[in-house]
Backbone as ProteinMPNN parsed JSONL, in Angstrom:
{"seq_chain_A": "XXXXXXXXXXXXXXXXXXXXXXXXXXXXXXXXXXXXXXXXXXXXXXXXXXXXXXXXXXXXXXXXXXXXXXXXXXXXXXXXXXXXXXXXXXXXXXXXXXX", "coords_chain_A": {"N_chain_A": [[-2.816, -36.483, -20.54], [-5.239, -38.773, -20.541], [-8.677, -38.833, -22.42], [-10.516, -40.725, -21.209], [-8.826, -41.629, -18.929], [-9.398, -38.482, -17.826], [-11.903, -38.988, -17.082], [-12.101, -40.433, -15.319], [-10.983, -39.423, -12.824], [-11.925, -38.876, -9.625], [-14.45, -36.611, -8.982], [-13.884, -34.396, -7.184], [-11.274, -33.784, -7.553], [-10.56, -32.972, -10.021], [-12.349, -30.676, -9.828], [-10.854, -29.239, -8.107], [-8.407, -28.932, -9.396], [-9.823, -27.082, -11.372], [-10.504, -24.771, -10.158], [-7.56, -24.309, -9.5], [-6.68, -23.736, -11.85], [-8.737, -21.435, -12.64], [-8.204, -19.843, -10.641], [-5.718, -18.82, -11.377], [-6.067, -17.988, -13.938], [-7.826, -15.827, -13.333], [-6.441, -14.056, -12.382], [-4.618, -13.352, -14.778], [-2.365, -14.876, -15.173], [0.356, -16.444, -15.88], [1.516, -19.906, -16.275], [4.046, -20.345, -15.14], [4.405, -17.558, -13.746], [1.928, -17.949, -12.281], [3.296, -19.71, -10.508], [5.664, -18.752, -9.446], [4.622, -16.822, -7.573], [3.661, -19.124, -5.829], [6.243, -20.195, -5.036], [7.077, -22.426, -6.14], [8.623, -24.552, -8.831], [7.234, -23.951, -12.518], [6.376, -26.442, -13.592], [5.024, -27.964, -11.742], [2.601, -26.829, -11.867], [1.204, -26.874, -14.063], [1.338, -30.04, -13.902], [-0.955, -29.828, -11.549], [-3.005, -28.65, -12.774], [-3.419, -30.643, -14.732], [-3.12, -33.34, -14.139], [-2.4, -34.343, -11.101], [-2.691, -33.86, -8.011], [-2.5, -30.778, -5.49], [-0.264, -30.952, -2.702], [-1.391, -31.071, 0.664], [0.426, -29.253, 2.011], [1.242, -27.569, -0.092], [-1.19, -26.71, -1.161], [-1.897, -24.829, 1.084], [-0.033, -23.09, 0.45], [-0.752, -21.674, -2.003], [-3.276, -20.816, -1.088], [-2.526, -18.888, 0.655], [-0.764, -17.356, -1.319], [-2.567, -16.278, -2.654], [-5.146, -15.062, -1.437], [-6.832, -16.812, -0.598], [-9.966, -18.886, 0.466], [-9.824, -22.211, 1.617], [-11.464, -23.814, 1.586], [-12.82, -22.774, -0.175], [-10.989, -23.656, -2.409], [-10.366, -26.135, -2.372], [-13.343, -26.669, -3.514], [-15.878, -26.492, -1.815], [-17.058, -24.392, -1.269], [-18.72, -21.824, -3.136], [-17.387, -19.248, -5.615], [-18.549, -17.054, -5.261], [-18.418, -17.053, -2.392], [-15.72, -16.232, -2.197], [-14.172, -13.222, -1.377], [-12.091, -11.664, -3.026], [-12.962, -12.156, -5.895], [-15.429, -11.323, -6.275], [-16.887, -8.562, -8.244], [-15.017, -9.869, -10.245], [-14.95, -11.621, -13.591], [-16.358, -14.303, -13.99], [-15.526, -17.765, -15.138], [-17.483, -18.589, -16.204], [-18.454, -16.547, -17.615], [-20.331, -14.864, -16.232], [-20.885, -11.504, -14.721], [-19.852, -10.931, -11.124], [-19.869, -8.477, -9.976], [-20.539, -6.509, -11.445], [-22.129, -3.282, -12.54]], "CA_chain_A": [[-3.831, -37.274, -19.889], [-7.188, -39.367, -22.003], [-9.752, -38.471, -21.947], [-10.811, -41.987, -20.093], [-8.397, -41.042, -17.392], [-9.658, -38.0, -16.917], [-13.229, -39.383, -16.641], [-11.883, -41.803, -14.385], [-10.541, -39.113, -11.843], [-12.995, -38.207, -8.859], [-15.234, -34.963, -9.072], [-13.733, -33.557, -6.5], [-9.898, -34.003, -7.653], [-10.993, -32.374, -11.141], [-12.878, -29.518, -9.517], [-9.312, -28.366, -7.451], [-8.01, -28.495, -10.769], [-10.329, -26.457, -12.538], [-10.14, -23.823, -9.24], [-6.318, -23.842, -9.577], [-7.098, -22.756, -13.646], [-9.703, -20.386, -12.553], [-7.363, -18.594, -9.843], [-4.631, -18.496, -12.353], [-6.878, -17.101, -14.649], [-8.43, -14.6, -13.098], [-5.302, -12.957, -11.646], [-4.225, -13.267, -15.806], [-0.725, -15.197, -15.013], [1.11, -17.515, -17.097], [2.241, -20.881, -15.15], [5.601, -19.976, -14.5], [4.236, -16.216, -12.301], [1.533, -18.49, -10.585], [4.443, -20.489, -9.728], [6.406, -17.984, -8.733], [3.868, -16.23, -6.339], [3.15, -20.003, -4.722], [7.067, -20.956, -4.597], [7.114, -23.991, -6.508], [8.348, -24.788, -10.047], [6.322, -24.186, -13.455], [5.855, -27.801, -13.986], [4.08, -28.262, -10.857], [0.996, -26.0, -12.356], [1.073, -27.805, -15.089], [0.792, -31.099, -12.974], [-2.107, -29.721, -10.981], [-4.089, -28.511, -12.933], [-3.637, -31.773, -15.491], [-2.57, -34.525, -13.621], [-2.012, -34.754, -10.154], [-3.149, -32.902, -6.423], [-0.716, -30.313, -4.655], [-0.211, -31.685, -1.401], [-2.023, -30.114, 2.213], [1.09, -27.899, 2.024], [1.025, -26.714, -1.33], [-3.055, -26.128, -1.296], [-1.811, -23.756, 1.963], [0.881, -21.963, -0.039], [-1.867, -21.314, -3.159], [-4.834, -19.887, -0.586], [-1.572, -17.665, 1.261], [-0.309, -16.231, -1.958], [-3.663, -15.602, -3.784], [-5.438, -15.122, 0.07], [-8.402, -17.564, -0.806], [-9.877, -19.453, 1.316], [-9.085, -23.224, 1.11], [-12.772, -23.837, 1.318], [-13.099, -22.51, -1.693], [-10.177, -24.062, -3.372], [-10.707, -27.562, -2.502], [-14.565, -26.825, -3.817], [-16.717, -26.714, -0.682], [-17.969, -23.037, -1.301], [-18.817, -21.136, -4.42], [-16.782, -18.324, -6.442], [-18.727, -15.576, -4.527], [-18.0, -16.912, -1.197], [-14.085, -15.813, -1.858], [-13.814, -11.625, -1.588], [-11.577, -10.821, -4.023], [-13.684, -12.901, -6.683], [-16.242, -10.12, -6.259], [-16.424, -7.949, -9.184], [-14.295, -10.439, -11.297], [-15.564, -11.73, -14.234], [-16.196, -15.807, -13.694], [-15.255, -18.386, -16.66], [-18.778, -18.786, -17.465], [-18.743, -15.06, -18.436], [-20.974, -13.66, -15.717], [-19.931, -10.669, -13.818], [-20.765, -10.708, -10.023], [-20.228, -6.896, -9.381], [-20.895, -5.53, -12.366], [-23.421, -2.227, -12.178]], "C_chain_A": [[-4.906, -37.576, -20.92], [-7.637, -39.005, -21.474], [-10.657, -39.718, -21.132], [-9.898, -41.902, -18.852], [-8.97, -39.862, -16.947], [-11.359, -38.08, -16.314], [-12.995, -39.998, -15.226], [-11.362, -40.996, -13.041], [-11.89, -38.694, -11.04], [-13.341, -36.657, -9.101], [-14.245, -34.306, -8.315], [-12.265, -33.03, -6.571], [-10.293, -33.127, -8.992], [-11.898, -30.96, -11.162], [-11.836, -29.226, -8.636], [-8.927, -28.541, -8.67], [-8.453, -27.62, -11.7], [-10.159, -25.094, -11.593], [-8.953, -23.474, -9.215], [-6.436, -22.779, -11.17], [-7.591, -21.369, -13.328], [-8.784, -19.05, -11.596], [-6.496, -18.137, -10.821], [-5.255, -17.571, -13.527], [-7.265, -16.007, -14.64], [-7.33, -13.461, -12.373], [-4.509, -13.09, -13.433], [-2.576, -13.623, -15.648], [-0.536, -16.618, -15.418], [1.253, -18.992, -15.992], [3.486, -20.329, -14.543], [5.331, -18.77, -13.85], [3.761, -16.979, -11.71], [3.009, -19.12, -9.427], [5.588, -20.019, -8.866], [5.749, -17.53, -7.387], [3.681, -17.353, -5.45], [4.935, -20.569, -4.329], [7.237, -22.375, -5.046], [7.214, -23.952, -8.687], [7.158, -25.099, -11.245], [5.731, -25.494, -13.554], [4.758, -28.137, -12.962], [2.804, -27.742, -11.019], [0.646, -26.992, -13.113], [-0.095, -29.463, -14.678], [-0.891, -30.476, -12.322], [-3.048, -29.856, -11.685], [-4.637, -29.645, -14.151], [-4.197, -33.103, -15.343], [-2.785, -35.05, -12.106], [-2.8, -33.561, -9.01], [-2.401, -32.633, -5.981], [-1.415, -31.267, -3.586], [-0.834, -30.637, -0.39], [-1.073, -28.94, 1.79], [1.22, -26.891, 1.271], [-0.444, -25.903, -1.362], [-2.872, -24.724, 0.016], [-0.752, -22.758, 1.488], [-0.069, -21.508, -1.533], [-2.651, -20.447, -1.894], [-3.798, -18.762, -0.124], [-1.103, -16.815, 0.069], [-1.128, -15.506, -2.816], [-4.747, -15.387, -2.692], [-7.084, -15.548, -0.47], [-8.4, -18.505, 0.224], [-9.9, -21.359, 0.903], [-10.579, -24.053, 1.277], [-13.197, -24.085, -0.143], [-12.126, -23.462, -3.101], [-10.328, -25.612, -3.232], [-12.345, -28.127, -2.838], [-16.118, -26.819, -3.154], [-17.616, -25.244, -0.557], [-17.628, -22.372, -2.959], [-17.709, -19.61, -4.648], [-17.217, -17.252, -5.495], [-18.634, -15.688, -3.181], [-16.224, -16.348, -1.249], [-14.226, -14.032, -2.22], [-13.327, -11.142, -2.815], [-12.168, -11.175, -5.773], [-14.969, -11.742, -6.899], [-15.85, -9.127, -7.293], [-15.603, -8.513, -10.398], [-15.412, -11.158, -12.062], [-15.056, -13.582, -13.895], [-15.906, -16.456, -15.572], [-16.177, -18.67, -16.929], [-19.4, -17.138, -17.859], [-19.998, -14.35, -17.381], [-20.432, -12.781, -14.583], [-20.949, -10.286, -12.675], [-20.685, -9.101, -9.668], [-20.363, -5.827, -10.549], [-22.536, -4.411, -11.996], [-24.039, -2.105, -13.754]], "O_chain_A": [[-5.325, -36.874, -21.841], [-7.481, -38.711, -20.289], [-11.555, -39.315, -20.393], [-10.398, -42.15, -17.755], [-9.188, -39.841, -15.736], [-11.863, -37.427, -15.399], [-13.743, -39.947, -14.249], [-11.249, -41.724, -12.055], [-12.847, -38.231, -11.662], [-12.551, -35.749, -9.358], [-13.642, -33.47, -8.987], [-11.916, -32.069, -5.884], [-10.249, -32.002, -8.493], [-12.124, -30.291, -12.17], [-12.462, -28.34, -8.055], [-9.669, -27.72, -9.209], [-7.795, -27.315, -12.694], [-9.641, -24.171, -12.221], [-8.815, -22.286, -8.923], [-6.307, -21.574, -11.389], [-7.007, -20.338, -13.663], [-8.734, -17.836, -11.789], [-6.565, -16.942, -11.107], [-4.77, -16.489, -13.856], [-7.198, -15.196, -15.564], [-7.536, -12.314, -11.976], [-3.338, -12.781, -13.213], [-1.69, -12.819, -15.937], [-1.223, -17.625, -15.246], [0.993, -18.797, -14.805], [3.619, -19.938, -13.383], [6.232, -18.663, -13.017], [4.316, -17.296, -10.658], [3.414, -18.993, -8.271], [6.221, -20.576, -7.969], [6.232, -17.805, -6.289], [3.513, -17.033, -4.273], [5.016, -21.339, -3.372], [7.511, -23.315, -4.3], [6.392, -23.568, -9.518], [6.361, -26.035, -11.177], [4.503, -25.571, -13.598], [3.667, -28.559, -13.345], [1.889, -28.186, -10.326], [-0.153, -27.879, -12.812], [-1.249, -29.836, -14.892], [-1.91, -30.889, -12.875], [-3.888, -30.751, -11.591], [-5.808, -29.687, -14.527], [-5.09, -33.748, -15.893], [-3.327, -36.143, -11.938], [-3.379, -32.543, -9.39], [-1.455, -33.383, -5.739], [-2.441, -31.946, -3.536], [-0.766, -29.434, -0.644], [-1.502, -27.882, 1.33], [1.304, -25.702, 1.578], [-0.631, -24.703, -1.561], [-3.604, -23.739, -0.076], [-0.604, -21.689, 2.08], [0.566, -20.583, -2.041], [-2.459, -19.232, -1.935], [-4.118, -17.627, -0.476], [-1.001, -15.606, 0.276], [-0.827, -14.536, -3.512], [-5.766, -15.663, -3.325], [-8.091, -14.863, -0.651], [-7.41, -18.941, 0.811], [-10.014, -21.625, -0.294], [-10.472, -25.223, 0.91], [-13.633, -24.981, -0.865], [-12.466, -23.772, -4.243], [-10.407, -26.231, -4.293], [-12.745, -29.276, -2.655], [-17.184, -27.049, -3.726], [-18.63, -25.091, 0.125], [-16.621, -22.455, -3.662], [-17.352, -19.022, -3.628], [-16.359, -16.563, -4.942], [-18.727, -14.64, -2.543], [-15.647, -16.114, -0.187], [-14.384, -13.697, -3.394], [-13.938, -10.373, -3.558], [-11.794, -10.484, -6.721], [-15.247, -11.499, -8.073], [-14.671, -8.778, -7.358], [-15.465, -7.841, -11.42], [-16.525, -11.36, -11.575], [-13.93, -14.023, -13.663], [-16.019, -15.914, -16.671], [-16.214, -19.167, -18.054], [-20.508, -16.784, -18.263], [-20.557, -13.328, -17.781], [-19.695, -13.194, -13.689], [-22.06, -9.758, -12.738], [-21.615, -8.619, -9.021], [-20.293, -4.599, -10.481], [-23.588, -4.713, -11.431], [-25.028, -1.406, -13.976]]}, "name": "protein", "num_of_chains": 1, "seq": "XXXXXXXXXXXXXXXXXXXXXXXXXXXXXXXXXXXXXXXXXXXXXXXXXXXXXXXXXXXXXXXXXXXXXXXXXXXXXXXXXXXXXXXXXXXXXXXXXXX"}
C-alpha cells in the first residue's frame, strides 16, 4: 500500500487496523497464531491490518478469541476500557497497572 493510499483511507478504517496490530501485539503472536486463534488464514492478518476490513463476522471471531470488546476494536472506547489490557504495556510505552 502508498503512502497516498493510505492517507486516503478513513480514520476510522486505519484505527481497526492499528487495534488489530495492537491486539496481536500485545498477546506477542506472529500472523499465522493470531490467525490461528481467529480461524482464518495468515494472509488475512496481513490484509487487515494493511489493506482491507474483516467483515461483521470476522471483527466477531477477533473480540471471541482475544474476548475484547468490539467497542474497543472498531475504536469507540480506549485501551483501558478492555480488562485484559490492564496491566499491559500500551505501544506508546506506558504501563496502565504498573506499581
Amino acid at each position: 500500500m502508498t503512502t497516498s493510499t493510505r492517507r486516503a483511507m478513513p480514520r476510522t478504517v486505519r484505527e481497526i487496523q492499528r487495534r488489530i496490530r495492537r491486539l496481536r501485539d500485545l498477546h506477542s503472536l506472529t500472523r499465522r497464531a493470531f490467525a490461528q486463534r481467529v480461524g482464518v488464514h495468515a494472509r488475512r492478518i496481513t490484509d487487515w491490518e494493511e489493506h482491507s476490513l474483516p467483515s461483521a463476522a470476522h471483527l466477531v471471531l477477533i473480540c471471541r478469541a482475544f474476548d475484547v470488546d468490539l467497542n474497543w476494536l472498531i475504536g469507540l472506547t480506549g485501551v483501558s476500557d478492555v480488562p485484559q489490557f490492564r496491566g499491559a504495556v500500551e505501544v506508546s510505552g506506558t504501563n496502565k497497572g504498573a506499581e
